[in-house]
MARKOLSE-238858 format. One record per atom (N, C-alpha, C): residue number from 1; atom name; residue in three letters; x, y, z. Coordinates in steps of 0.2 Angstrom, whole numbers, plus 5000, padded with zeros to 4 digits. Each point is the difference from the previous one (the first is absolute). Example, Ala and Ser with C-alpha at 12.3 -4.5 7.8 and 13.67 -1.06 7.14 Angstrom:
BEGIN
 num atome residu   px   py   pz
   1     N    ALA 5066 4972 5039
   1    CA    ALA 4996 5006 5000
   1     C    ALA 5004 5006 5000
   2     N    SER 4998 5005 4996
   2    CA    SER 5004 5006 5001
   2     C    SER 4996 5005 5003
% end
This chain:
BEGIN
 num atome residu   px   py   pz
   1     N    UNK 5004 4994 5000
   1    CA    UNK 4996 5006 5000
   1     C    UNK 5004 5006 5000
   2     N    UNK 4997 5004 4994
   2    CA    UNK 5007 5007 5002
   2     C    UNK 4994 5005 5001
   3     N    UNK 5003 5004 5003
   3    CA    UNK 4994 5007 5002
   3     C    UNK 5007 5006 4999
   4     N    UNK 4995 5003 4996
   4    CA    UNK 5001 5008 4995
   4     C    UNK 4999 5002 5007
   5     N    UNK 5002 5007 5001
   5    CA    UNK 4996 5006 5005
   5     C    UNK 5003 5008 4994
   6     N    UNK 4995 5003 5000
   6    CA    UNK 5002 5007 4997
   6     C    UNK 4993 5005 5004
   7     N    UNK 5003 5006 5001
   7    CA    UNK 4998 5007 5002
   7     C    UNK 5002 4999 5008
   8     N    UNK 4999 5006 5002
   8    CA    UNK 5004 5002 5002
   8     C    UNK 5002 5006 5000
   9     N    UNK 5007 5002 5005
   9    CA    UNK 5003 5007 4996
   9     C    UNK 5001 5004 5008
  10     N    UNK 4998 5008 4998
  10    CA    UNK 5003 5005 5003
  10     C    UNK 4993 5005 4999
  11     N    UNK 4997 5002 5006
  11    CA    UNK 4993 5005 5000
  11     C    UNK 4999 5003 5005
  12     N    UNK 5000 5007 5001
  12    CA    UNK 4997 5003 5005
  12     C    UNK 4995 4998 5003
  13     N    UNK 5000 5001 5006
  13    CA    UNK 4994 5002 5008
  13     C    UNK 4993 4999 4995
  14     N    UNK 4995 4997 5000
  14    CA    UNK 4995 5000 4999
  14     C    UNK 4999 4999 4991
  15     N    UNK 5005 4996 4997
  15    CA    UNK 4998 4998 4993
  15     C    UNK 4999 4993 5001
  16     N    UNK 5001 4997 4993
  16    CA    UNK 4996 4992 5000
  16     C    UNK 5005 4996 4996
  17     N    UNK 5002 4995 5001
  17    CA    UNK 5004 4995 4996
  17     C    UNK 4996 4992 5001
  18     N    UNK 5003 4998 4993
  18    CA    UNK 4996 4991 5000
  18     C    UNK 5007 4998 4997
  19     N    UNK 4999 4995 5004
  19    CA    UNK 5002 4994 5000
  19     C    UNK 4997 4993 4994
  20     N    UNK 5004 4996 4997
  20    CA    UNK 4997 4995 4996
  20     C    UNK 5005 4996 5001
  21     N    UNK 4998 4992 5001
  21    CA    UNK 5004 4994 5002
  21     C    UNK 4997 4993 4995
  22     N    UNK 5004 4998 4995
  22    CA    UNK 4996 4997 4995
  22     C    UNK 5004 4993 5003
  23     N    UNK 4996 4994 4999
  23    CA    UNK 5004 4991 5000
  23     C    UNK 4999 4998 4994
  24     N    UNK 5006 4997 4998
  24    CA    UNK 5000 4996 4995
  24     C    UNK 5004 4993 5003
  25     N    UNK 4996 4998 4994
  25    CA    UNK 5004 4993 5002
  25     C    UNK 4996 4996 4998
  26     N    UNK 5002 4990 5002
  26    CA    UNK 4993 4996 4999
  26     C    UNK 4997 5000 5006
  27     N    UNK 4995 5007 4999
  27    CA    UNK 4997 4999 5006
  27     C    UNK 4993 4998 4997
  28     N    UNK 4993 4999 5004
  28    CA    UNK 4995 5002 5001
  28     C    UNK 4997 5005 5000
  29     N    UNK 5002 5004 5005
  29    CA    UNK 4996 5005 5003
  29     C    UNK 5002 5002 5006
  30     N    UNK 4999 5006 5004
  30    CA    UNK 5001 5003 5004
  30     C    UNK 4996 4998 5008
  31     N    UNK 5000 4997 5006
  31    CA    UNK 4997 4999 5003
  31     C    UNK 4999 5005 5004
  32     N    UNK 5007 5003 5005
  32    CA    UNK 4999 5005 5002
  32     C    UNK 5003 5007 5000
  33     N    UNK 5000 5006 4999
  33    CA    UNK 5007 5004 4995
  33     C    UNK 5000 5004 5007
  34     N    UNK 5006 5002 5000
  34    CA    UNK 5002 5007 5005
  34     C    UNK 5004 5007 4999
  35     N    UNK 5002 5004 5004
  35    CA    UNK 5006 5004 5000
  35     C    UNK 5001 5001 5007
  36     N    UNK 5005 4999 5001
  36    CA    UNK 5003 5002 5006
  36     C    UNK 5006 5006 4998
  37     N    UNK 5001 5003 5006
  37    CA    UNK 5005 5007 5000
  37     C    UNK 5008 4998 5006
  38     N    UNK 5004 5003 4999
  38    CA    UNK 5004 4999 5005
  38     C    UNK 5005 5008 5000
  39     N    UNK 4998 5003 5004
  39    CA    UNK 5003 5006 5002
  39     C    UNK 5008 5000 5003
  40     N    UNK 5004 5004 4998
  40    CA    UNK 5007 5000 5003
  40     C    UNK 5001 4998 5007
  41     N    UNK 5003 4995 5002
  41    CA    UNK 5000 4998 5007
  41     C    UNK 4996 4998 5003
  42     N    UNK 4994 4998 4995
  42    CA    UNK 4992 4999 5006
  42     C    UNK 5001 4990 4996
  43     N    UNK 4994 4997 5000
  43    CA    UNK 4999 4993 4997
  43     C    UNK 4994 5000 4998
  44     N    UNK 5001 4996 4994
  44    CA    UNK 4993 5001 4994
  44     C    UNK 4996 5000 5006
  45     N    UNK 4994 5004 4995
  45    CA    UNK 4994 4999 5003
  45     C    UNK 4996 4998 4995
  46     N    UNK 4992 4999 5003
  46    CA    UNK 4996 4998 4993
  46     C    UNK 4995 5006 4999
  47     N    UNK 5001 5003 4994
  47    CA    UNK 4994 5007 4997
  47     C    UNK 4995 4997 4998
  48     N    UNK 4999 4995 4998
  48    CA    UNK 4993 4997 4993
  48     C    UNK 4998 4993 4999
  49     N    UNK 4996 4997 5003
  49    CA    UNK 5002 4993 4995
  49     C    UNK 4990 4999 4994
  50     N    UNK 5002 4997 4998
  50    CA    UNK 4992 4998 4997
  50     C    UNK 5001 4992 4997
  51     N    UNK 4993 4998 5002
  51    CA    UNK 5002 4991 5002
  51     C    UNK 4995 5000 4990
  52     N    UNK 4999 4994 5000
  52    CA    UNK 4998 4999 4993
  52     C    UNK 4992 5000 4997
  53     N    UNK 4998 4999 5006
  53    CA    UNK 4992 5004 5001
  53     C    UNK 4999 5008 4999
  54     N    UNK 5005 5006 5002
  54    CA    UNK 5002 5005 4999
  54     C    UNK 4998 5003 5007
  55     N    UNK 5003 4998 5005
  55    CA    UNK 4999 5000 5007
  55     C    UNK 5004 5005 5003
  56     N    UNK 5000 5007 5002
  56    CA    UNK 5007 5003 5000
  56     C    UNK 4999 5001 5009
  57     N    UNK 5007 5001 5001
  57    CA    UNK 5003 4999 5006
  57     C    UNK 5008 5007 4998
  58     N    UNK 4997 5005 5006
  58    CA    UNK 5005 5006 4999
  58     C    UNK 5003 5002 5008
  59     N    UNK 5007 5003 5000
  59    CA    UNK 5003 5000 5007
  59     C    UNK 4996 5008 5001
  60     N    UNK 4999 4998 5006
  60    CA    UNK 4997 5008 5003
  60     C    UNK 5001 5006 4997
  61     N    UNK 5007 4999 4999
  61    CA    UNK 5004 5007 4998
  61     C    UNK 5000 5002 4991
  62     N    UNK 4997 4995 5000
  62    CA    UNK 4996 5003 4990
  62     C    UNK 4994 4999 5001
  63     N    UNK 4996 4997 5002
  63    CA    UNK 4994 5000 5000
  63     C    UNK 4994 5007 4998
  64     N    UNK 4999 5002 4994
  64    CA    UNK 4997 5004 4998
  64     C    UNK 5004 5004 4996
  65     N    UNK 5005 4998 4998
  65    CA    UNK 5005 5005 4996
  65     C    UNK 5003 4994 4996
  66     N    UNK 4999 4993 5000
  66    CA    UNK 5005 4996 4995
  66     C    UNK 4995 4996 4999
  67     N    UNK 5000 4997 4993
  67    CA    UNK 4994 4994 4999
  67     C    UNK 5004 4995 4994
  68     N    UNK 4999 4994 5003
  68    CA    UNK 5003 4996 4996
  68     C    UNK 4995 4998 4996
  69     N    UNK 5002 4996 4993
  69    CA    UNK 4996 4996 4994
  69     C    UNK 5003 4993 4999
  70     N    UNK 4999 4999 4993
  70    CA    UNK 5001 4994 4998
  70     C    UNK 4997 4999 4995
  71     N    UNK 5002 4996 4994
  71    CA    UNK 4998 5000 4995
  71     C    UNK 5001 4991 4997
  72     N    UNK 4997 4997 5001
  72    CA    UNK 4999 4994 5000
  72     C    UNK 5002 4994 4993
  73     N    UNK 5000 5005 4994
  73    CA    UNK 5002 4999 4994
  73     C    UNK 5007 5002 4999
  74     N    UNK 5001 5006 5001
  74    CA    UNK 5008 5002 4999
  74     C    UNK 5005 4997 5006
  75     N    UNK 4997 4997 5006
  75    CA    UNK 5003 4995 5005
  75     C    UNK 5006 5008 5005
  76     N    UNK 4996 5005 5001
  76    CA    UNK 5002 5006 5003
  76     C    UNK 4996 5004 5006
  77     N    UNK 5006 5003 5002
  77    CA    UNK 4997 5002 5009
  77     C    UNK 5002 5006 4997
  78     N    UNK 4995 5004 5002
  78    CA    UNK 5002 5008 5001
  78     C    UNK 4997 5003 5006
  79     N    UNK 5006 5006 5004
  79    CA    UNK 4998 5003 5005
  79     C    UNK 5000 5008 4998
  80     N    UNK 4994 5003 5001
  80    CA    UNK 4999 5005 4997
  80     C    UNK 5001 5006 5008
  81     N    UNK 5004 5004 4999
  81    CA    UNK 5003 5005 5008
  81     C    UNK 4997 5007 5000
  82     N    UNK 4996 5003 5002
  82    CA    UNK 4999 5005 5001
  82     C    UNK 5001 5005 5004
  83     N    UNK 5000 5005 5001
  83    CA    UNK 5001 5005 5007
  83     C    UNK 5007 4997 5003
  84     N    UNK 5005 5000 4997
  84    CA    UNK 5008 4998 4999
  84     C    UNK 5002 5004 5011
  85     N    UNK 5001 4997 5001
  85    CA    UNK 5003 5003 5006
  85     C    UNK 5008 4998 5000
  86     N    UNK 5006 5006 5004
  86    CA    UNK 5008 4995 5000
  86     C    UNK 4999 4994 5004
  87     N    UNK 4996 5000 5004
  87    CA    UNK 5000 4991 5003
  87     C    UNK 4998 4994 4997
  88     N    UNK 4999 5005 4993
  88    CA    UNK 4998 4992 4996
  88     C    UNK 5008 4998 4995
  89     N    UNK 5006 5006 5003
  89    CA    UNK 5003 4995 4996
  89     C    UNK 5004 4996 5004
  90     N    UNK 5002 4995 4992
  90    CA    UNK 5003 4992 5000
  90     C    UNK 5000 4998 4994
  91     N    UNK 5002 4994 5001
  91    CA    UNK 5000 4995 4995
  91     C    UNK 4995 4997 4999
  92     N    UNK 4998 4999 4996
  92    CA    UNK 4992 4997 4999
  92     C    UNK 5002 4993 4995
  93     N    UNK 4997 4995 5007
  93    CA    UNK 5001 4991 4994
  93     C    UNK 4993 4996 5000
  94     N    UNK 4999 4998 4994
  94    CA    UNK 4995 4996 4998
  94     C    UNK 5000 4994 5002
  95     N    UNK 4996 4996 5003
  95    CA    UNK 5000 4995 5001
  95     C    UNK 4992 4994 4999
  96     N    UNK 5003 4996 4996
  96    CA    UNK 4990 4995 4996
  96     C    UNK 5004 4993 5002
  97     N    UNK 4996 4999 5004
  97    CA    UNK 4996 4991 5000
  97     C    UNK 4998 4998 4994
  98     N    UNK 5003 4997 4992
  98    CA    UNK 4998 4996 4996
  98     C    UNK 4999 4993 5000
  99     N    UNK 4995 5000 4995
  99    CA    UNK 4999 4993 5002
  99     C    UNK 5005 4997 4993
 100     N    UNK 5005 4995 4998
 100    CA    UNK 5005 4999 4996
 100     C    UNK 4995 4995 4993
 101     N    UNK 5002 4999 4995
 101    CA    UNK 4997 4997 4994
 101     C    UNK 5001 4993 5005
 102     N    UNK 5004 4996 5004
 102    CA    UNK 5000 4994 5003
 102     C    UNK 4996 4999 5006
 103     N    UNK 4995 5007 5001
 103    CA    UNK 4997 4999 5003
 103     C    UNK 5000 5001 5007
 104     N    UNK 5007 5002 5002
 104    CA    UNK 5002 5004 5007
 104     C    UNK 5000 5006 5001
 105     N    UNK 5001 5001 5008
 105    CA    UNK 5000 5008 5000
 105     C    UNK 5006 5002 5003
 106     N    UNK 5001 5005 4997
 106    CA    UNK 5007 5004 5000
 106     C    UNK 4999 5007 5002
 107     N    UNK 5006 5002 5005
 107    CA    UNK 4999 5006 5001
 107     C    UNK 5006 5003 4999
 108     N    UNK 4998 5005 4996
 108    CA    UNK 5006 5007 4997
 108     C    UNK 5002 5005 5001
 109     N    UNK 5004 5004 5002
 109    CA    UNK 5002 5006 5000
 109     C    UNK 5002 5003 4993
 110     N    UNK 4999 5008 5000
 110    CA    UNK 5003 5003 4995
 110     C    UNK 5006 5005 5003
 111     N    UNK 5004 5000 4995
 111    CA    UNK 5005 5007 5001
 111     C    UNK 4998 5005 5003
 112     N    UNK 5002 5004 5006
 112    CA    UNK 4996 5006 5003
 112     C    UNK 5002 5006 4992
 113     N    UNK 4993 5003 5003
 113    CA    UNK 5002 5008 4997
 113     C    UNK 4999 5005 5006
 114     N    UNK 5005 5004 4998
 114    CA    UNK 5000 5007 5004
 114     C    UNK 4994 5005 4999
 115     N    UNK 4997 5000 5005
 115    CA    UNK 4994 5006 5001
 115     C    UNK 5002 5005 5006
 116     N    UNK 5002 5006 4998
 116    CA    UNK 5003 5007 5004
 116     C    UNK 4997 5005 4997
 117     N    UNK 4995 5001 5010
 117    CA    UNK 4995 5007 4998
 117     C    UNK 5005 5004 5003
 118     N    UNK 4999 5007 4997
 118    CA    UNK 5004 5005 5003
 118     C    UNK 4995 5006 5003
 119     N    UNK 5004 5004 5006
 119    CA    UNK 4994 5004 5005
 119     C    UNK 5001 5005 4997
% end
Protein backbone atom coordinates (compact mmCIF):
# COMPACT_ATOMS: atom_id res chain seq x y z
CA UNK A 1 0.00 0.00 0.00
CA UNK A 2 1.50 3.36 -0.83
CA UNK A 3 -0.11 6.64 0.33
CA UNK A 4 0.44 10.10 -1.56
CA UNK A 5 -0.18 12.91 0.93
CA UNK A 6 -0.27 16.66 -0.75
CA UNK A 7 -1.37 20.17 0.52
CA UNK A 8 -0.31 21.54 3.07
CA UNK A 9 1.92 24.55 3.25
CA UNK A 10 2.40 28.09 4.98
CA UNK A 11 -0.94 30.38 6.05
CA UNK A 12 -1.74 32.97 8.21
CA UNK A 13 -3.90 33.11 11.53
CA UNK A 14 -7.49 32.38 10.35
CA UNK A 15 -7.06 30.93 6.68
CA UNK A 16 -7.77 27.38 5.39
CA UNK A 17 -5.67 24.53 4.01
CA UNK A 18 -6.60 20.90 2.87
CA UNK A 19 -5.08 18.18 2.91
CA UNK A 20 -5.43 15.04 0.41
CA UNK A 21 -3.96 11.44 1.20
CA UNK A 22 -4.58 9.01 -1.73
CA UNK A 23 -3.74 4.67 -1.36
CA UNK A 24 -2.89 2.89 -4.03
CA UNK A 25 -1.95 -0.46 -4.24
CA UNK A 26 -3.72 -3.96 -4.48
CA UNK A 27 -6.07 -2.86 -2.13
CA UNK A 28 -9.78 -3.05 -1.86
CA UNK A 29 -10.90 -0.25 -0.20
CA UNK A 30 -10.32 2.08 2.59
CA UNK A 31 -11.80 0.83 6.06
CA UNK A 32 -10.89 3.43 8.16
CA UNK A 33 -8.89 6.77 7.01
CA UNK A 34 -7.23 9.43 9.32
CA UNK A 35 -4.83 12.49 10.03
CA UNK A 36 -3.03 12.77 12.81
CA UNK A 37 -0.63 15.99 13.64
CA UNK A 38 2.59 16.07 15.67
CA UNK A 39 3.81 19.36 16.75
CA UNK A 40 7.68 20.27 17.67
CA UNK A 41 8.47 18.37 20.79
CA UNK A 42 4.83 17.34 21.58
CA UNK A 43 3.59 13.36 20.24
CA UNK A 44 1.27 12.88 17.42
CA UNK A 45 -2.06 13.30 18.28
CA UNK A 46 -5.25 12.50 16.49
CA UNK A 47 -7.10 15.55 14.37
CA UNK A 48 -9.84 13.41 12.26
CA UNK A 49 -10.68 10.06 11.54
CA UNK A 50 -13.77 8.89 9.35
CA UNK A 51 -14.67 4.91 9.60
CA UNK A 52 -16.18 3.69 6.19
CA UNK A 53 -19.71 4.29 7.09
CA UNK A 54 -18.70 7.98 6.94
CA UNK A 55 -18.67 8.14 10.85
CA UNK A 56 -16.45 11.12 11.82
CA UNK A 57 -14.70 11.40 14.99
CA UNK A 58 -12.64 14.93 15.51
CA UNK A 59 -9.91 16.09 18.67
CA UNK A 60 -11.54 18.79 20.61
CA UNK A 61 -9.24 21.18 19.36
CA UNK A 62 -10.54 21.19 15.58
CA UNK A 63 -13.79 20.36 16.29
CA UNK A 64 -15.89 22.90 14.17
CA UNK A 65 -13.09 24.40 12.28
CA UNK A 66 -11.52 20.90 10.49
CA UNK A 67 -13.88 18.41 8.51
CA UNK A 68 -12.65 15.49 7.16
CA UNK A 69 -14.07 13.36 3.80
CA UNK A 70 -13.32 10.61 1.82
CA UNK A 71 -13.94 9.58 -1.33
CA UNK A 72 -14.60 5.90 -1.89
CA UNK A 73 -13.70 5.55 -5.65
CA UNK A 74 -10.55 7.55 -5.80
CA UNK A 75 -9.50 5.43 -2.39
CA UNK A 76 -8.71 9.27 -0.61
CA UNK A 77 -9.06 10.90 2.78
CA UNK A 78 -9.19 14.57 2.71
CA UNK A 79 -8.94 17.07 5.74
CA UNK A 80 -10.39 20.28 5.02
CA UNK A 81 -8.82 23.27 8.07
CA UNK A 82 -10.34 26.26 8.57
CA UNK A 83 -9.92 29.18 10.98
CA UNK A 84 -5.97 28.25 10.88
CA UNK A 85 -4.83 28.96 14.43
CA UNK A 86 -0.41 28.86 15.10
CA UNK A 87 -1.30 25.75 17.31
CA UNK A 88 -2.33 23.90 14.59
CA UNK A 89 1.02 23.79 13.31
CA UNK A 90 2.74 20.42 12.59
CA UNK A 91 3.17 17.89 10.59
CA UNK A 92 0.17 16.33 9.43
CA UNK A 93 0.26 12.21 8.66
CA UNK A 94 -2.45 10.30 7.00
CA UNK A 95 -3.20 7.23 8.16
CA UNK A 96 -6.13 4.14 6.47
CA UNK A 97 -6.95 0.88 7.54
CA UNK A 98 -7.27 -0.90 4.09
CA UNK A 99 -8.62 -3.87 3.33
CA UNK A 100 -5.62 -5.57 0.75
CA UNK A 101 -6.76 -7.49 -2.70
CA UNK A 102 -5.78 -10.83 -0.33
CA UNK A 103 -8.27 -9.71 1.70
CA UNK A 104 -6.45 -8.35 4.77
CA UNK A 105 -6.11 -5.49 6.65
CA UNK A 106 -3.48 -3.16 6.69
CA UNK A 107 -2.57 -0.13 8.29
CA UNK A 108 -0.56 2.79 6.55
CA UNK A 109 0.98 5.77 7.21
CA UNK A 110 1.80 8.52 4.75
CA UNK A 111 4.73 10.91 4.51
CA UNK A 112 3.95 13.92 6.96
CA UNK A 113 3.40 17.42 5.34
CA UNK A 114 4.17 20.65 7.07
CA UNK A 115 1.20 22.81 8.03
CA UNK A 116 2.68 26.37 9.59
CA UNK A 117 0.07 29.08 10.54
CA UNK A 118 1.52 32.21 11.18
CA UNK A 119 0.18 35.07 13.94
Amino acid sequence: VQLQASGGGSVQAGGSLSLSCVASGSIIGINLGGWYRQAPGKQRELAATITNGGSRNYADSVKGRFSISRDNARNTVALHMNSLKPEDTAVYYCNVDVITALGRGMSSWGKGTQVTVSS
